[in-house]
N, C-alpha and C positions, 0 to 999 in steps of 0.2 A: 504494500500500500504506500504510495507517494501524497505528498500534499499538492491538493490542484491549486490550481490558478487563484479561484475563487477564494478560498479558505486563505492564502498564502496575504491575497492584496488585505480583508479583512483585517489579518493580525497587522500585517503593516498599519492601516489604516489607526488601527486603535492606540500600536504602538507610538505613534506619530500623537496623535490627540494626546496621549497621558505624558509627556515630555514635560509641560508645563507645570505640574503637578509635580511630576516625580522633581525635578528641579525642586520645584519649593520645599519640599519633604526634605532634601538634600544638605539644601542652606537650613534648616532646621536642627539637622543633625550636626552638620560643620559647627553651630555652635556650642555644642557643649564636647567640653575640654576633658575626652576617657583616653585619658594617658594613664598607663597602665605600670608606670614606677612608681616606687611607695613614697616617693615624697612629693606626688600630686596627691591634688583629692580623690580621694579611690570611689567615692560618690558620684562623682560624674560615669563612675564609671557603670554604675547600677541605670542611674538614668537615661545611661547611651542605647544600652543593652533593652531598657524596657520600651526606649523610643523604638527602638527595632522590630521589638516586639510584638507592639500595637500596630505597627503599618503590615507586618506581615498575617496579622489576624484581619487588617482591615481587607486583605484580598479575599476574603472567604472561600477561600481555596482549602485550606488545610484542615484535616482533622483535627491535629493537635499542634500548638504553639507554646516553650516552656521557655522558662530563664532557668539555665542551669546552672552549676559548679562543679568541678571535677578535683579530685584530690592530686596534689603537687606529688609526685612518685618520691620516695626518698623523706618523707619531711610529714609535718602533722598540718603544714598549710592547704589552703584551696587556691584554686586561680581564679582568675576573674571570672567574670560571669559572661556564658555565651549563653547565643540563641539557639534553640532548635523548632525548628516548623517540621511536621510532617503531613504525607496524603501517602494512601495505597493506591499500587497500581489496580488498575483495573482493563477486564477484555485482554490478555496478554502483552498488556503494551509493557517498555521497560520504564524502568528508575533511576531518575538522574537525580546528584546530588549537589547543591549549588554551595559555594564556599566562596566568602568574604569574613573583613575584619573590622570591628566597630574600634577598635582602638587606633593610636595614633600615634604618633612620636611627638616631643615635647618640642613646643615653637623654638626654642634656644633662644637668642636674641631678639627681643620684639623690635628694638632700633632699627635691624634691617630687614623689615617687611615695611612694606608698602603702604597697607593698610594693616587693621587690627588680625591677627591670626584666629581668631574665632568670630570674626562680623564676616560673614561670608557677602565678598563684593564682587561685582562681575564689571570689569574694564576689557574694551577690545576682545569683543568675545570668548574670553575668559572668566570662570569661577575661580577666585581667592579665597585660599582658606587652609588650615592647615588638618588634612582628612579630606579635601575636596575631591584630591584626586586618588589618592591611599589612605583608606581604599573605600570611605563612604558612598565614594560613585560607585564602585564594585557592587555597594550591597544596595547601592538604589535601581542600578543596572535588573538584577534580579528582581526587585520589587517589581520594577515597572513590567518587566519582561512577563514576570507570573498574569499582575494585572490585565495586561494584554490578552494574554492568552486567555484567561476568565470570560475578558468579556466578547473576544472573537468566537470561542471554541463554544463554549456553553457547557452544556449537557454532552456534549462528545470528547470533554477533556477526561481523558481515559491515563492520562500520563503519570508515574507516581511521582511526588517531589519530594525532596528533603532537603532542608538551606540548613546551613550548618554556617553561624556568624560568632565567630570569635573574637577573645574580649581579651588578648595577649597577645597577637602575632606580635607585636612590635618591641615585645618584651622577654621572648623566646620562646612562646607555646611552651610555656613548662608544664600544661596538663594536658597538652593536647592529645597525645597517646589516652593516656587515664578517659581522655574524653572521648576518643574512639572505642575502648575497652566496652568504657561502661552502656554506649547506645548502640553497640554494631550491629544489632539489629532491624532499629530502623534508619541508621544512617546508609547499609547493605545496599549498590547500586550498580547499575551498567554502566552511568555515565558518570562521571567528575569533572564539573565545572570549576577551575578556580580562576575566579576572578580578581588577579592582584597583581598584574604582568601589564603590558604596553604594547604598544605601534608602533611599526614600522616610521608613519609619520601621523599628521592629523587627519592627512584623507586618505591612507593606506591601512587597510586592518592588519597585524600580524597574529600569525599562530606562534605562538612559543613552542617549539621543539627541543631547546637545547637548555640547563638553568646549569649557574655554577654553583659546585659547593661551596662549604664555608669552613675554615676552621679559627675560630677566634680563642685567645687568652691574654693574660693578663703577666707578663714580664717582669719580674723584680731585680734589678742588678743593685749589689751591693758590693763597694771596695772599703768600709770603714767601719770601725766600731764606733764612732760618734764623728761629730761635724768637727771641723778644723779652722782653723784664721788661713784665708785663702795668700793672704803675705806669707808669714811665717810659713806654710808648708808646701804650696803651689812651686810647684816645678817637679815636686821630688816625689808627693803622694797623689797620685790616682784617684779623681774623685769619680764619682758613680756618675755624675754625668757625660765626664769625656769619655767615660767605658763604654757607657750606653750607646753616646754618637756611634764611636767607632764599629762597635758593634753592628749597630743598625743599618750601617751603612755598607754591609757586605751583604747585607741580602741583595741587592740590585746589582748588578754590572754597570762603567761608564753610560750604558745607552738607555737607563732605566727598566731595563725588561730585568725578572725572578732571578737570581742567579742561584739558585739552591735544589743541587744536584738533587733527585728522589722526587721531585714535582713533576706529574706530566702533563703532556700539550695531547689536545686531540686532533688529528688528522681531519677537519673537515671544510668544504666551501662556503665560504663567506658571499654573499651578493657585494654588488660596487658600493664604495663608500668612501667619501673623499676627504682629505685633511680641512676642507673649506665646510664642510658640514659638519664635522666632530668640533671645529673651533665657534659654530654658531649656536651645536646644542650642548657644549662643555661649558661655556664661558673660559676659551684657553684665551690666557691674557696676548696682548700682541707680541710679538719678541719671542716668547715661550712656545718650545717647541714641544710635540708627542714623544712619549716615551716607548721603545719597544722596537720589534722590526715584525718583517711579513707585514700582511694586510692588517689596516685597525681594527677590522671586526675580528680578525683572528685573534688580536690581542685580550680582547675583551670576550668574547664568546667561550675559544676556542685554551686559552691560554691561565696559566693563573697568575693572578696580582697578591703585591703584598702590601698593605697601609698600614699606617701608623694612624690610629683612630683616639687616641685620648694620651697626655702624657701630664704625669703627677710631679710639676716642678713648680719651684717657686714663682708665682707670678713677678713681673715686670716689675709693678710699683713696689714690691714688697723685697726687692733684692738688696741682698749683703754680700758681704766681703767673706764669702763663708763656701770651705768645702763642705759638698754634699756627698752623707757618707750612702745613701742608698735614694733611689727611684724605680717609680714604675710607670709601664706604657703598657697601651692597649694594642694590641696587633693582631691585623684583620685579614687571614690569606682566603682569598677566593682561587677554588679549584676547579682544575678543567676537567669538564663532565666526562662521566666514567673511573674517572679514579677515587678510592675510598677515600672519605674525610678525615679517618684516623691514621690512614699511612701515610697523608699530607702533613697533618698535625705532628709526626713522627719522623718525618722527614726536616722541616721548620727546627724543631727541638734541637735533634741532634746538628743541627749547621749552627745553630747557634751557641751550643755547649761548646763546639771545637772551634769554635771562632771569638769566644769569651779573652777579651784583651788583660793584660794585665794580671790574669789570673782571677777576676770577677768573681763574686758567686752571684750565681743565677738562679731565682726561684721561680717555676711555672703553676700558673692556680688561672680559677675561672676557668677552665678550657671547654669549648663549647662547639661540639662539631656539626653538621647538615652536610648531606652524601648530595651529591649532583641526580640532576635527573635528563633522561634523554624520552623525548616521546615515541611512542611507537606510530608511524605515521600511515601504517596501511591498514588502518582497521577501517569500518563503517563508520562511527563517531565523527572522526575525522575527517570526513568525506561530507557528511552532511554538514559541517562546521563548515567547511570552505563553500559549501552552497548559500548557508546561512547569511557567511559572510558578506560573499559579491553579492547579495540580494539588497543586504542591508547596507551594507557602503556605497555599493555602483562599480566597486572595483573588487579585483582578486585580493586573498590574502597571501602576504608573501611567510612566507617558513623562517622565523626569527629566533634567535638564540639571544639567550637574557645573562648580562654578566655578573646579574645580583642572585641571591639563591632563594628557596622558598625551602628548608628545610623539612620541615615538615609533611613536604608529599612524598618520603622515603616511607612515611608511619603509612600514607594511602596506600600506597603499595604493598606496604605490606599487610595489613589488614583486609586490603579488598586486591588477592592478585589478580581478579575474572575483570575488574572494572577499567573502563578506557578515561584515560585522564585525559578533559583539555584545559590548557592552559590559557588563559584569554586577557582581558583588560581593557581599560577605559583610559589610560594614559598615554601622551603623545610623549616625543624628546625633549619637552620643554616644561613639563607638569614640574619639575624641580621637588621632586616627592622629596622627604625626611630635609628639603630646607626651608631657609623663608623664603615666601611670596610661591609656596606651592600653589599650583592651581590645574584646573580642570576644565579642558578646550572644548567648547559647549556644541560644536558640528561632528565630533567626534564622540562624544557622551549618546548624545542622538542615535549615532549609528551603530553604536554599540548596542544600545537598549533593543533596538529594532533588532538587528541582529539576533539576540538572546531571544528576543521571542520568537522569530524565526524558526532558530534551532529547537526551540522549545514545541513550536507547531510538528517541525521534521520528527521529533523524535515521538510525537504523542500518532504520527499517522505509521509509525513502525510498528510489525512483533515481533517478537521474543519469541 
């Protein structure tokens, strides 16, 4: 059974009418601040969760709609609170399961946004805001897409759903497994929608096929047993910052690309992409050149990075004449898909032990891994997605590889090995997600929504 003509313009039709709506519902949510570290309000974070709540009971789709908790594995804590919607399939159709995140990352600096990080403002066809485009569009994407489909399909919406909206991603799914454990039942599905990935461009859909892993922790070099007058001992004693530099400074080779034997590259094709595009959706300053060699999507897809994401030194205004007898940094290696995230992690480690200057010591904690994911591209799923897509954009979707990771779809697969994952998104190259003056490109929101309902019609005229 295919979706006719008739039935296909309907869901567009309606998907189109509810933009305006899902939009406001959006900026609704954009405002309240469910930042999911413990030194926000963790109250915003119940009321983010419940706002999500309410709009997916307002679809009258679903049997049942819950605000859950799931137990932190390891620990007597809970995580934050997600949403669960469910509906049964009915007539043999299959079960797809839609995934987004109601949390957020913390605005950082309010000085440099633009406007306020939770007054959601729309300049130049853009939404502002920080969750506008990661990932509350995600989850209004869904909203809308279900609504559509209600009120296109009717009494022949045969399709089962399940939205699964999480109230952590931003903060490391620490219950997310526990939260798979405890609902596999009805979260049990053919399809996997996650929506928390990006485009090609703003009028280009991509499918994500390729994600990096990740392996992050937390660095402590130490050369002192207490701090020193940087006159009196400077030249002769090693303080933990010059250790640090020099240290950190062998992870890259002169040309910026990994130099840390034991990391691998994946062998795969990159589309065209030019240094005049990467300098207009990076903000590479002028003068300042790319790092790396091969193709830049090879770099970024294809290849793993290493960052220096957070470093515990004495601030600017607060400096003394003082050796520091210890520091610590945050380091972020994203790994190229296919290879495990702990023999990255293991790899990292040990270049860094044998490259410890001075004699250092070096203490590793926090380490926090997510394995890569590769899509499998020749299923059905996938096929009606790229249908979905060109109906809903007007154009093809191109096969994108993402250089940020979503750890957490290692726990889908593993949990559901029968279920076809797609990867998908409502962010273009310029949403500026996790900085300020994030925002969400309103012709591409659009065709995203449409889209999902699309595939939501393609999958409800399938059997199993």
């Amino acid at each position: 059974m295919t979706l006719d003509l008739s039935r296909q313009e309907a869901v567009q039709k309606a998907a189109d009418a509810g933009i305006p709506v899902a939009l406001a519902d959006l900026g609704s949510l954009v405002r309240i601040p469910s930042i999911a570290w413990p030194a926000f309000d963790q109250n915003a974070l119940v009321h983010s969760a419940d706002a999500v709540a309410a709009l997916l009971r307002g679809t009258g789709v679903f049997d049942s709609v819950e605000v859950k908790r799931a137990a932190i594995p390891g620990t007597d804590e809970f995580g934050q609170p997600a949403v669960l919607a469910t509906r049964a399939a009915r007539n043999g159709r299959p079960t797809v399961l839609l995934y987004a995140h109601h949390d957020v990352q913390p605005p950082g600096d309010e000085a440099l946004w633009d406007s306020p990080p939770f007054e959601p403002t729309v300049r130049d066809g853009r939404l502002y805001g920080r969750g506008a485009a990661d990932d509350k569009a995600g989850i209004m994407a869904h909203v809308g897409a279900v609504r559509a489909i209600a009120e296109a399909i009717g009494d022949d919406l045969d399709l089962g759903i399940a939205v699964f909206i999480e109230g952590e991603e931003e903060y490391g799914s620490r219950s997310f497994g526990q939260f798979l454990a405890d609902n596999l039942d009805v979260l049990r599905s053919d399809v996997i929608v996650v929506a928390d990935s990006g485009n090609w461009d703003e009028r280009t859909p991509g499918l994500t096929v390729s994600l990096r892993g990740n392996a992050r922790f937390t660095l402590t070099v130490r050369t002192l047993e207490h701090a020193s007058h940087s006159g009196m001992m400077g030249g002769a004693v090693p303080d933990a910052m010059l250790a640090t530099v020099k240290l950190l400074a062998t992870l890259w080779d002169d040309d910026g690309a990994v130099a840390v034997e034991g990391l691998a590259v994946r062998d795969a094709e990159t589309p065209p992409y030019d240094e005049a595009t990467l300098r207009a959706e990076s903000g590479l300053l002028e003068g300042v050149s790319p790092i790396g060699r091969d193709s830049i999507l090879s770099r970024i897809w294809n290849k793993p990075s290493i960052t220096i994401t957070g470093w515990d030194a004495t601030p600017v205004a607060a400096a003394s004449n003082t050796l520091a007898p210890q520091t610590s940094v945050v380091v972020s290696a994203r790994v190229a898909p296919g290879q495990d995230a702990e023999e990255a992690f293991a790899a990292v480690e040990k270049h860094l032990r044998a490259h410890a200057p001075f004699g250092a010591h070096l203490e590793f904690s926090d380490v926090d891994c997510g394995d890569s994911f590769l899509v499998d591209t020749g299923g059905w799923a996938v096929e009606e997605a790229r249908g979905a897509f060109a109906d809903g954009y007007g154009v093809d979707a191109v096969d994108v590889g993402i250089g940020g990771s979503i750890p957490f779809i290692s726990d889908l697969v593993r949990e559901f090995p029968t279920a076809q994952i797609l990867v998908t998104g409502v962010e273009d190259p310029h949403a500026r997600a996790h900085s300020p003056n994030e925002s969400l490109h309103l012709e591409t929101f659009r065709n995203a929504l449409v889209s999902e309902a699309l595939l939501l019609a393609r999958l409800n005229a399938r059997t199993i």
